[in-house]
C-alpha positions in Angstrom: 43.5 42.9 -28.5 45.3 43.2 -25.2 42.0 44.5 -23.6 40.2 41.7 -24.7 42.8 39.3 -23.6 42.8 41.2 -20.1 39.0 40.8 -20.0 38.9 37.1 -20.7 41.3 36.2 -18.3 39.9 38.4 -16.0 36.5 36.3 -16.4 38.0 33.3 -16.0 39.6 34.5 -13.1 36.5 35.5 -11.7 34.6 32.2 -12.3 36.9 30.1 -11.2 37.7 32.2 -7.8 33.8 32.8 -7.7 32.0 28.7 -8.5 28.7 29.4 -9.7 26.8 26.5 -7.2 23.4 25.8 -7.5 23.0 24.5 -4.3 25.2 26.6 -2.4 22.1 28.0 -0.4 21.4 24.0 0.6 22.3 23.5 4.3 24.7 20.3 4.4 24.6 20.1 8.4 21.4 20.8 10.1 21.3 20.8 14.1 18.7 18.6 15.6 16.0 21.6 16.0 16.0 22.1 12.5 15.9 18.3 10.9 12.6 16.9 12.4 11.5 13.4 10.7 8.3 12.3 12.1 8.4 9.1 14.3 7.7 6.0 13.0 3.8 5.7 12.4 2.0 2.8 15.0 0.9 1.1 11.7 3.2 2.0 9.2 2.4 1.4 5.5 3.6 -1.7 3.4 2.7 -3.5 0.4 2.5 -7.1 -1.1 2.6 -7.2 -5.6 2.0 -10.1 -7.6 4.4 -10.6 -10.7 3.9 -13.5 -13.1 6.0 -16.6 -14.0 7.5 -13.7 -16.6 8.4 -11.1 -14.1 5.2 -8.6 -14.9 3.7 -6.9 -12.4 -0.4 -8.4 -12.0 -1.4 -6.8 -8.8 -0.6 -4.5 -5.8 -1.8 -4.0 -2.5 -1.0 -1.2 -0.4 -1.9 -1.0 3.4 -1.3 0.2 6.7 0.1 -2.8 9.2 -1.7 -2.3 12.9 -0.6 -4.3 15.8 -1.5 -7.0 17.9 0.1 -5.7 21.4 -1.6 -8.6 23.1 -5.4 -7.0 22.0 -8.2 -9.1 21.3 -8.3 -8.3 17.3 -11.4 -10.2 15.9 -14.7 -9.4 17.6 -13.4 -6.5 19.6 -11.2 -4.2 18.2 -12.2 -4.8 15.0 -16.4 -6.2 15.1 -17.5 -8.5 13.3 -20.3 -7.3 10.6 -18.9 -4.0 10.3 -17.1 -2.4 7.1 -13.4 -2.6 8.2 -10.4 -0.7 5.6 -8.6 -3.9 5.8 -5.6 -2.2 8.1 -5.4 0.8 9.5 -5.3 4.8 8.7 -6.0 5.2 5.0 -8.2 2.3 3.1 -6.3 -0.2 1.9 -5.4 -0.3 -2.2 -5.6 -2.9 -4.4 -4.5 -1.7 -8.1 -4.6 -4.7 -10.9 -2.5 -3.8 -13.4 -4.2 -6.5 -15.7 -8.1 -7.7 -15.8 -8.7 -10.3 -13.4 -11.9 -12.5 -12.2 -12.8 -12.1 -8.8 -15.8 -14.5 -7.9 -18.2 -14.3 -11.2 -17.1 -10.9 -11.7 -14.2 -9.5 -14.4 -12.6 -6.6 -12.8 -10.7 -3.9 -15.2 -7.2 -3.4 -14.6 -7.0 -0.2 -12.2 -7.0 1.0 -8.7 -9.9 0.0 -6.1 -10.3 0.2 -2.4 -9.9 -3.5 -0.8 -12.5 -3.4 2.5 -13.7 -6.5 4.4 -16.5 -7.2 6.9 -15.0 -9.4 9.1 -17.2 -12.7 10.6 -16.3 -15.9 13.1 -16.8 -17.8 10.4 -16.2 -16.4 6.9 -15.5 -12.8 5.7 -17.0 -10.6 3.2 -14.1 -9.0 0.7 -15.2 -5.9 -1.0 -13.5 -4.3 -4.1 -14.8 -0.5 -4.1 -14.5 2.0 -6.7 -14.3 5.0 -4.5 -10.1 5.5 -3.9 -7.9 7.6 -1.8 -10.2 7.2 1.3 -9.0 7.5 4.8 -10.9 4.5 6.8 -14.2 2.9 6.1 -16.0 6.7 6.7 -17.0 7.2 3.3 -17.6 3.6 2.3 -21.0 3.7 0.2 -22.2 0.0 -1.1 -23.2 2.3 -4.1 -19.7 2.2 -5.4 -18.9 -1.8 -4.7 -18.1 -3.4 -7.9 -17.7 -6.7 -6.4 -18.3 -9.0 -3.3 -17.0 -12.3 -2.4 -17.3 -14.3 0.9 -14.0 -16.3 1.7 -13.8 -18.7 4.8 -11.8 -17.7 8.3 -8.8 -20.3 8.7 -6.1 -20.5 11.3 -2.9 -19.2 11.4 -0.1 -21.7 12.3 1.5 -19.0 14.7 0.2 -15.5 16.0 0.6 -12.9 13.7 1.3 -9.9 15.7 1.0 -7.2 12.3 -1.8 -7.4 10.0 0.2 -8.6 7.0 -0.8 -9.6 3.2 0.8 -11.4 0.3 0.1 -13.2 -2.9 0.7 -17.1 -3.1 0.1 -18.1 -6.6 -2.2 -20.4 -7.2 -3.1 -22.7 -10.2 -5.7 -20.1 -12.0 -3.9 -16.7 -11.2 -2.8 -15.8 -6.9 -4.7 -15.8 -4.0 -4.4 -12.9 -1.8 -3.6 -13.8 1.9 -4.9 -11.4 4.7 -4.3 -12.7 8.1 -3.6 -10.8 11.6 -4.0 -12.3 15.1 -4.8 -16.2 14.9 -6.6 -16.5 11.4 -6.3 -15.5 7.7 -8.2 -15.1 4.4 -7.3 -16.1 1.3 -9.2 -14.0 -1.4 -8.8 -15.3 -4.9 -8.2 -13.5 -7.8 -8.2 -15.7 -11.6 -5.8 -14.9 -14.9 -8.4 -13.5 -17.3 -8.0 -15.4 -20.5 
């Protein structure tokens, strides 16, 4: 009995002179060669989400936010009657997390690539089934599932970042997409 006394205390002993750490091997200080963060991206990513009058989450748009840095934006960086991805670096994401009408068109809840071809006058907005695309390089009208054309209007003030957000709207929310002097608003209706 006293050898297994002995024993027991001696295990105790030995765990608590010995803490079993499961991090142990984690490095708490790290000097500044070792903890690199990349720099903060030139368009870094944001997003803009549509909730209901009861808090639920409708629709989300994820994008990358380019500058203005005193750049001609519409008709030269970015031309007009080409596919643009709506930002900058990966496509830009629209996910609807409930059906919506956009145009004549019903559009399943789920994830879809938001491109537009900007104009002077009016854009083009394309919803596109092909996600998880970096740019407008793999952009195929084959996988559109809708099209609408919206009208350019101006912006109160510059908007030096390409920015987005839902302004609800009697049917549902109209998503705003403005940079530079003008904006878009692309409307997107409750399905009943």
């Amino acid at each position: 009995m006293k050898k297994l006394i002995i024993v027991g205390l001696s295990v105790i002993c030995f765990l608590i002179a010995n803490p079993v750490n499961a991090q142990e091997e984690d490095k708490v200080n790290f000097s500044k060669e070792e903890l690199k963060f990349s720099k903060m991206d030139a368009s870094p990513m944001d997003l803009a989400l549509y909730r209901d009058k009861n808090d639920v989450a409708v629709a989300r748009v994820i994008y990358s936010r380019p500058q203005k840095r005193d750049r001609e934006i519409f008709g030269k960086l970015i031309p007009y009657g080409e596919v643009w991805r709506t930002g900058a670096n990966e496509a830009t994401e629209l996910t609807l997390y409930q059906d919506m009408k956009v145009a004549d068109a019903t559009i399943k809840a789920g994830n879809y690539t938001l491109y537009t071809i900007p104009g002077e006058k009016e854009w083009t907005v394309i919803l596109n089934n092909k996600t998880n695309t970096w740019g407008a390089y793999e952009y195929t009208d084959k996988e559109d599932k809708v099209r609408i054309k919206v009208p350019v209007r101006q912006a109160p003030n510059t908007i030096e970042s390409l920015s987005m957000a839902f302004q609800e709207s009697n049917k549902g929310a109209d998503l705003l997409i403005g940079w530079d002097d003008s904006y878009v608003k692309v409307p997107f209706e409750n399905v009943k």
